[in-house]
N, C-alpha and C positions, 0 to 999 in steps of 0.2 A: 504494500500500500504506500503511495507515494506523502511526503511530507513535508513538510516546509524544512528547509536548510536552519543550521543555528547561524544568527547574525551578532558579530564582535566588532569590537572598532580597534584599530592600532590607538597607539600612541600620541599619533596626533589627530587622533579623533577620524580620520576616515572607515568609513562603514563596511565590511564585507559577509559574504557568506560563505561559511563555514564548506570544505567540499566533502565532506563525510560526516562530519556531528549533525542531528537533526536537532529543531526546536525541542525545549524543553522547559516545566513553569514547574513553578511552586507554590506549595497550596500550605500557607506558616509553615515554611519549611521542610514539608516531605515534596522532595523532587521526583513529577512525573513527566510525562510526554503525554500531551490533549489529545482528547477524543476529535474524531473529525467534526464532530457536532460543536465542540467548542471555539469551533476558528472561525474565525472572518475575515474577509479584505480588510484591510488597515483601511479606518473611515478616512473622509475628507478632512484635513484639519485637525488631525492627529499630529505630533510629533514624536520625535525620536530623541532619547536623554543617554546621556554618557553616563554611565555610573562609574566612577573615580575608584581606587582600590579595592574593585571585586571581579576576579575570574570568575570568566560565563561558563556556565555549568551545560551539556548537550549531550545526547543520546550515541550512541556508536551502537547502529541497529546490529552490525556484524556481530560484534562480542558481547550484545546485548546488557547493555550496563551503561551508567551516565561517569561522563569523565569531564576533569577539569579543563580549562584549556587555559595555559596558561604563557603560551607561546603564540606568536604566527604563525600558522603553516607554509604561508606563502614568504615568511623572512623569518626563518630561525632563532631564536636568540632576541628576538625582539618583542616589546611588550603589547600586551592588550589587556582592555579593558570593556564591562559586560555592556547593554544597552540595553534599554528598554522603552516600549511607548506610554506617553500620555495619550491616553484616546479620549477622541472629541466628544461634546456634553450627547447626551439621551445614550451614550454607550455603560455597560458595566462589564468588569474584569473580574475573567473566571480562573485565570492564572494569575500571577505575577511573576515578573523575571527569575527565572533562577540563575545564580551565583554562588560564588566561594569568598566571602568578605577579608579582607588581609587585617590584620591587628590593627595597620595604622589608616583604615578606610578616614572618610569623613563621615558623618551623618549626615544621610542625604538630604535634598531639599523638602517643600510640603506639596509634594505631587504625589501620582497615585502611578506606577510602575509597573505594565503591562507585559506579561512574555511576548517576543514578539521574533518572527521569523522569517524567510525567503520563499518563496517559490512560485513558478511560473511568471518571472518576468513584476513581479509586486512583493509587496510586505504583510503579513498575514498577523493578529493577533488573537489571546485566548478572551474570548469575549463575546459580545452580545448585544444588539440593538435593543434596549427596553423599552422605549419610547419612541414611538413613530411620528410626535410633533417635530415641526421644522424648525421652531421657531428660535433655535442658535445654531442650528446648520453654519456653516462660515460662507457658504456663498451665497448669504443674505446681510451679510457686512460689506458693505459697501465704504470705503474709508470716507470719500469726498462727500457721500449723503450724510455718516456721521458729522462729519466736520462740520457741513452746512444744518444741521440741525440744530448742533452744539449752538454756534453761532443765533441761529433763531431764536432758541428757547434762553437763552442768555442775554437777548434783547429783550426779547418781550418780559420776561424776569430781572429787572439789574438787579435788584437788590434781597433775591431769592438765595438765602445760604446752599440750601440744600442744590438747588440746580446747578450752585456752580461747581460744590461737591461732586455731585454725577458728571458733571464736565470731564473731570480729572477721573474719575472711575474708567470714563469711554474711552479720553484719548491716550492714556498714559498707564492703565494697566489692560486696557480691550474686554471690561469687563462687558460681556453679553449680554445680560441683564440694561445693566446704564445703553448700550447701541440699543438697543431693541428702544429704550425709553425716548433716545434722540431720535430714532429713527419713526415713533408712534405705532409701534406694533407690539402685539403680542402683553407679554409680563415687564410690569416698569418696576423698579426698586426703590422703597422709602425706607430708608437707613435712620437711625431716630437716635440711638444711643450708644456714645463713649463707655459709657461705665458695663458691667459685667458682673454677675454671680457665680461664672465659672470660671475655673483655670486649664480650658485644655490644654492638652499633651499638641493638639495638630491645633491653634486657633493659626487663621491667616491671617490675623490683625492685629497680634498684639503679643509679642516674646517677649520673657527675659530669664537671663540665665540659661535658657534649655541649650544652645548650642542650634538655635535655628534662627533662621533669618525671616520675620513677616513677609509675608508675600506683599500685602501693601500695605495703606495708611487706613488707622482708623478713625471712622469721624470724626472730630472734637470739640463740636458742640452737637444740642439737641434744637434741633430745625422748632420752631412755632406749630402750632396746629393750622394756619394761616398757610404757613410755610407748604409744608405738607399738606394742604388741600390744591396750591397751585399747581402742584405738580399729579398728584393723582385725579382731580376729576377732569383734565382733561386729555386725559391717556382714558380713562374710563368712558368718555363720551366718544371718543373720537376712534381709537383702535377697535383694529378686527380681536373679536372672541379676546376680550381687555382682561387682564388680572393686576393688580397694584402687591405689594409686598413688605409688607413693614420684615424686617429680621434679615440683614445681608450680611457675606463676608465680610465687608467693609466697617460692621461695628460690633459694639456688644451685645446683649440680650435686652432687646426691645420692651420686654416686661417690665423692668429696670424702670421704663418714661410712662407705667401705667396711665397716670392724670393725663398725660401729652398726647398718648395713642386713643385712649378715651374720648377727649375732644376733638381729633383731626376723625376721626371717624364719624363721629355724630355729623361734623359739615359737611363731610364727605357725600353721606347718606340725606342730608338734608337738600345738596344741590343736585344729587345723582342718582338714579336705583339702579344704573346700568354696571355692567362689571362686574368681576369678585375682589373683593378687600380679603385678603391672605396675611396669617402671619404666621414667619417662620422663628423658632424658638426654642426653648431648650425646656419649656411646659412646667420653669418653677414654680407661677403660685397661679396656682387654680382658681382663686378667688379673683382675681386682677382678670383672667379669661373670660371669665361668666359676665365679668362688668363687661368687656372689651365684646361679649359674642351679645348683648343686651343694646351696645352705642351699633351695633349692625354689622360688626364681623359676619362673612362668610364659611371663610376654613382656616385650618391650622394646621401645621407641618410640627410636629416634634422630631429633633434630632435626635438618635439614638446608634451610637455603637454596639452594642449588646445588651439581652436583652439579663444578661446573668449580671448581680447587682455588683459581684466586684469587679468586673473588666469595666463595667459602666461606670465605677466609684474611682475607678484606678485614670480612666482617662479623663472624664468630667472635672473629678474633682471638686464636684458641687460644693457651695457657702453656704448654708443654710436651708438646703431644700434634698430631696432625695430620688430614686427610683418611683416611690407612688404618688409623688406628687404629679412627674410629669403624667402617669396613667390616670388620677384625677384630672387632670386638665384636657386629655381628652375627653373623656366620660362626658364633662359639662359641656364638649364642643357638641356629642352627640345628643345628651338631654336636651338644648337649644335648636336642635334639628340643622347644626352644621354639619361641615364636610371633615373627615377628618385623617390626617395622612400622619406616617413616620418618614422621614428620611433616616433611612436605613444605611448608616455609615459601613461598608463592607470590605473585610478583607477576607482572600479569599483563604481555606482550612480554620476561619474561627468563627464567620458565622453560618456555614452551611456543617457543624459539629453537629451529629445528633442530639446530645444536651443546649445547643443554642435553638436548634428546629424546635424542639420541645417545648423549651422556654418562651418562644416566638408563639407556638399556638396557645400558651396561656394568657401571654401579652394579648392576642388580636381576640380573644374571648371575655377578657378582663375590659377590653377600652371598645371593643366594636367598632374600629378601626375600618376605613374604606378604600385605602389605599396604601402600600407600599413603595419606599421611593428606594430602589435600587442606585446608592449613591456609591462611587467609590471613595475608601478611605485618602486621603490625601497625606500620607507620611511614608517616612523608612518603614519598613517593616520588619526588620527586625530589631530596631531601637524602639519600637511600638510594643512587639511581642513582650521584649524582656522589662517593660517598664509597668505594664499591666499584670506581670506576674503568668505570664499566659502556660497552660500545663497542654500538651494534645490529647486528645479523650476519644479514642476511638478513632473511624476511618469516615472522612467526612462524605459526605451528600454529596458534592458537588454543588456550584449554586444553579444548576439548570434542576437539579434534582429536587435541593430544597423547593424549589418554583413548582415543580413540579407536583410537591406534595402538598405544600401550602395549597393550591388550587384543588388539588382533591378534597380536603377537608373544610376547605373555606373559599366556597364556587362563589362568594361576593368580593373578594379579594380583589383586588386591579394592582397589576406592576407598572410604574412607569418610573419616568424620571422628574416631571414638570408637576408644577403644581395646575390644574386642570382650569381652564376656564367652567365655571357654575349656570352664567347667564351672561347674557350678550346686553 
């Protein structure tokens, strides 16, 4: 059966394919070779990351056993080092890279590290389309329409904090969310809060100490309810199938500005009933949601790494709130007759564990949960494993398998990646 080639890069970073090692991923850790079912064309708008002090790890079908590579093939004696994809948003990974890490690696950046491989002429990764919306496809970013919008909505706004905030979101980090907002399609992002009640292991907005670099800047004030009403009702009246978002990488946990999201929403709803008003969150205080789903909240997204309370307590780090609060805060979204999703932080060998499946169907019985958001994790994985305290428990599911079971037993379930539009 033919298979994608393993793909190494030398030394100074150019890419090749391996001419006898096949692809091979890792699932925390235990090194396999993917099923055919788990590959895909490398999407649009993926990339390819060097990973710095780790031999790639490939299959030698001949002797049937994975070996290091720790040389060139094609120049002896010369170094290499592993690669891996970032794959584009609505995609999730069913592998990740596998490697041999050297004592003196760095710890990698806050991305998510895909196995990724050669054949026929393209790049293949272990993976899976979850979501068939387009709406961050990349060839729906147009730079010059961004620009020109940026520009618009910065006119007709001067004195809007938050707009100019998303400015610098769109041209300076390409955040998809902010394009989509200049561009007036789709899901717009209201960032609301500096401060935070957590201390993740993987935040993109805010390090210290850990040995990681933020991906970007976080907010640093809390926009007006004023503020945030300029900018979502008329992404709400105006976009196709509209969603607005209080809760983005760009800040901390939106709960944090209760009073602030309170009132931008009552206006919201006062000047608009079109759109869904979305907030995404970390589900601390339950009581702050019930007011927030009462001022005309739609849905809610809880972030969730695992569903088992110490890998959750280990990367969260929660201030004063716990595992059942965030399952409280759904509960109330569905007692309100909202919509209500997890983002499902995933790596792959820790949450397709039988004891995490398990855990997962007392989670979606406990909260009555309507969706699932197949997110991938954004960290090293294995300065993530050893920091959570991670043990392996068995032979995992795979995550087409977990999907697979989850929908047997829970036919209301929906997988995607997006938080959905509710009404137009």
């Amino acid at each position: 059966m033919k298979a994608p080639r393993l793909v190494y890069a030398d030394e100074n970073g150019q890419i090749f394919d391996h001419p006898v090692l096949e692809l091979a991923g890792s699932s925390a850790g235990r090194i396999r070779t993917p099923e055919p079912q788990e590959l895909i064309p490398m999407p649009e708008g993926s990339e390819l990351f060097l990973l710095p002090g780790r031999y790639p790890v490939g299959f030698n079908r001949t002797e049937n056993k994975m070996e290091i590579l720790e040389d060139d093939p094609f120049s002896p004696g010369e170094k290499v080092q592993a690669v891996a994809a970032f794959m584009a948003p609505a995609h999730t990974q069913i592998l990740t890279a596998a490697y041999r890490t050297k004592p003196d690696a760095p710890v990698l950046p806050l991305f998510s590290y895909t196995a990724v491989g050669w054949m026929d002429g393209k790049f293949w990764v272990c993976g899976l389309r979850v979501d068939s919306d387009t709406r961050q496809d990349i060839r729906f970013f147009d730079r010059e329409k961004i620009e020109k919008g940026v520009r618009k909505k910065v006119k007709e706004y001067p004195d809007n904090r938050l707009v100019r905030h998303l400015s610098k979101c769109a041209l300076t980090y390409g955040c998809p969310a902010a394009n989509n907002y200049f561009l007036e399609r789709c899901e717009a992002p209201l960032p609301t809060s500096p401060s935070c009640n957590a201390r993740c292991l993987g935040c993109i907005s805010l390090q210290k100490d850990s040995g990681f670099c933020a991906s970007q800047d976080r907010i640093s004030f809390v926009p007006t309810p004023e503020e945030i009403e300029e900018v979502a009702v008329p992404h709400l009246e105006k976009a196709p199938r509209p969603v607005v978002s209080f809760g983005q990488g760009c800040e901390g946990e939106p709960l944090m500005q209760g009073k602030t999201l309170e009132k931008a929403i009552s206006k919201i709803r006062n000047a608009t009933s079109k759109g869904t008003v979305n907030l995404n969150t970390n589900g601390s205080m339950p009581d702050t949601v019930s007011r927030l789903m009462d001022s005309g909240l739609d849905s809610i997204r809880v972030s969730l790494n695992s569903c088992r309370e110490d890998y959750f307590n280990a990367y969260y780090r929660p201030l004063g709130y716990s595992l059942d609060d965030l399952k409280k805060s759904l509960r109330v979204v569905k007692e309100k007759n909202g919509f209500a999703s997890i983002n499902y932080l995933l790596l792959p060998g820790l949450n397709d564990e039988r004891e995490e499946f398990e855990d997962l169907c007392n989670f979606i019985e406990d909260t009555e949960i309507d969706l699932i958001q197949m997110r991938n994790l954004n960290i090293d994985p294995e300065w993530y494993l050893k920091k959570i305290g991670f043990r392996a428990r068995g032979r995992p599911l795979g995550l087409l398998g977990l999907m697979e079971q989850i929908s047997s037993r829970f036919p209301h379930i929906r997988f995607g990646y997006f938080n959905p539009p509710l009404r137009c």
